[in-house]
N, C-alpha and C positions, 0 to 999 in steps of 0.2 A: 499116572503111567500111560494110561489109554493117550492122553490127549499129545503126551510127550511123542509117544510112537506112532500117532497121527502123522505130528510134522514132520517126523523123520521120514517117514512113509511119502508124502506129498513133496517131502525137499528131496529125495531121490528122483523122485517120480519125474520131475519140472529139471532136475539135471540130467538124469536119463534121455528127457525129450528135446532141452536144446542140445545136447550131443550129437544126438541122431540128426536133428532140423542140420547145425553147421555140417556137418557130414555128406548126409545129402546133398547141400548144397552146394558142398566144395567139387565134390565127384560129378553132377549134371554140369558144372560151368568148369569142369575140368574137361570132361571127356565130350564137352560141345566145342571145346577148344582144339580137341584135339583131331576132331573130327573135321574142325573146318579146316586145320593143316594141311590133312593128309589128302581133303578134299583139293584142295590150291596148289597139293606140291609142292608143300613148302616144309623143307624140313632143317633142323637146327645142327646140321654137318659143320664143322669148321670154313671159316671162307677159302683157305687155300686147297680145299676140297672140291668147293662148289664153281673155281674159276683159276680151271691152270694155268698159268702164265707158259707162252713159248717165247721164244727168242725174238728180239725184233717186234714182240706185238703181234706175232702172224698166227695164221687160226687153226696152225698144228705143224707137232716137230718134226727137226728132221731126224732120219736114220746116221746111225755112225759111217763116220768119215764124210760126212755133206756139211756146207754153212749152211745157217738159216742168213736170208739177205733181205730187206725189202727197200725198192725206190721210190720215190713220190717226186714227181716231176716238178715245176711250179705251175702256178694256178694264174693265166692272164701275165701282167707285168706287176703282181701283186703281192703276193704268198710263195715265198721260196721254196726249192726244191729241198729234198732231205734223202740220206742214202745211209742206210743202218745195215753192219755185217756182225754175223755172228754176238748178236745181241751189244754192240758198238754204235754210237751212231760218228760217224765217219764225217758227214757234213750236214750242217743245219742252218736255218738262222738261228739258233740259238749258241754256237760254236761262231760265228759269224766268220765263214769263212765258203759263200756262196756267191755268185753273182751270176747277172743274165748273162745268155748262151749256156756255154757248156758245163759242167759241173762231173770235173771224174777223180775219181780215188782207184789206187791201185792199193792192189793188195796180192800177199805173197800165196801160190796157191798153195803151198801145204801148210803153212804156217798160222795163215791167216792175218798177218800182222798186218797193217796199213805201211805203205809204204811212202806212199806221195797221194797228196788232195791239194787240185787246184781248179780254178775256175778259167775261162775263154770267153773272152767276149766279141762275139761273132760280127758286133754292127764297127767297132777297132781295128788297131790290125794287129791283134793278137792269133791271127791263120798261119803267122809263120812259126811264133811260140808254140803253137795250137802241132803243129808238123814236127818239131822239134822233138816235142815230148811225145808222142806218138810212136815216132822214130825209135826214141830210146828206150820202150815198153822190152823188159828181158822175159826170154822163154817162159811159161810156168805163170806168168804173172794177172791174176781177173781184174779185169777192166769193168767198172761200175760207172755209169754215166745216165745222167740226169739233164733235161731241157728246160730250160727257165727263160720268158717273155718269148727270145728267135732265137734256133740255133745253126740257123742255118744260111743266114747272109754271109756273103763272101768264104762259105766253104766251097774249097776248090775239089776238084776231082782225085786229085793225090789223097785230100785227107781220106777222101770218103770210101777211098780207095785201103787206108788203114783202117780203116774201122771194117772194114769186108773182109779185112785178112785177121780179125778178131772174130769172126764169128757173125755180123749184121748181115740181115738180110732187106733194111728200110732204109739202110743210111744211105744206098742210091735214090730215092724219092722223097726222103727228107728236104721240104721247102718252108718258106717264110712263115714263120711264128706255126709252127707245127708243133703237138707235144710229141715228145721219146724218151724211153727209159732204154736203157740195154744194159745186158750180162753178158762179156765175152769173154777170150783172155788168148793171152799171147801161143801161138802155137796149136791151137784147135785147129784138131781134122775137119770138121763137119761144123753146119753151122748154127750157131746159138737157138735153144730153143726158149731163152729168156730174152724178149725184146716185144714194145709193146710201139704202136705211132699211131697218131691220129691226127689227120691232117686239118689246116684250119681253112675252113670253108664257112661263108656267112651264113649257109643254108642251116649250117647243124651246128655251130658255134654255141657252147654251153656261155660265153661271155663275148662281151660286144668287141669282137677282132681276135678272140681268141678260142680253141674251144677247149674242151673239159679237162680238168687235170687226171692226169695217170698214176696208177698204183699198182707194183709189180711184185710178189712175194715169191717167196721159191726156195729150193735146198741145191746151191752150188756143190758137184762132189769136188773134193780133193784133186787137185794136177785133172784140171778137166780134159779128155780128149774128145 
């Protein structure tokens, strides 16, 4: 009996200690884990927690009754312009419905809908199509427009003269292979405070004849005045 309750005794004993040993050990490589988490900021939130998506890709929403919009000019005579509204993307190359010069999408302002997306090409003579459509832009209506390789050969003063009555305040000094984005729209008091230019000069030229491409984000309100 002694010897019996010996090994009962010593077989507790050897299961009581690795108990204790895995225990130990799970909780020092638990709470060293956890430790080095909270040390890095790293915590296990779901991912649409950790990175909320706004409209368009841009790096915060808008308030009610605004689009979110963002333009992306082209890049050289290379990499196409892109014009995304209200989380839409409007023109892309990937929509293949882009080319160099001009690049504009209208859209309804209260609505938002796309109305017409077309492209101009400045070095053609698409100046009189380019006046045409211009022309016919109705009250109410934002004018999105994107610069891709030039957009500004054989623009005449008339045009540039509609795009001033849209709200530009560049489109008079817009020259050869310049980048420009603009936000305007038909019937605006005052003038655009979405529009971006940068002129190409050899001196500061991000690419050789060209220089760096532009990126515009912003919240259009509703029937802008």
């Amino acid at each position: 009996m002694r010897v019996t309750g010996m090994i009962r005794y010593v077989a507790l004993f050897i299961t009581l200690l690795g108990t204790w040993f895995i225990v130990q050990t799970y909780f020092d490589h638990r709470w060293k884990a956890i430790s080095l988490r909270s040390w890095l900021g790293v915590t296990n939130k779901p991912r649409s927690e950790q990175l909320p998506r706004h409209k368009c890709g841009n790096q915060k929403s808008c308030p009610q009754n605004h689009f979110a919009f963002k333009i992306i000019s082209g890049a050289a005579n290379v990499v196409g312009p892109s014009i995304c509204f209200d989380d839409m993307a409007l023109m892309s190359s990937v929509k293949n419905n882009i080319g160099r010069g001009l690049n504009i999408a209208l859209v309804n302002g209260t609505s938002g809908q796309l109305l017409k997306a077309d492209t101009f090409d400045m070095y053609s003579g698409d100046i009189s199509r380019l006046d045409t459509f211009l022309q016919e832009i109705r009250h109410g209506t934002i004018v999105l427009t994107a610069s891709y390789d030039d957009a500004a050969t054989k623009m005449n003063d008339k045009v540039r003269a509609y795009f001033m009555e849209l709200g530009s305040s560049h489109v008079s000094k817009l020259g050869f292979r310049d980048n420009w984005v603009f936000l305007g729209a038909k019937g605006l008091k005052n003038k655009s405070p979405f529009e971006e230019h940068i002129k190409n000069d050899k001196n500061t030229n991000k690419y050789d004849g060209w220089p760096e491409q532009l990126e515009m984000e912003g919240c259009a309100p509703r029937k802008m005045d």
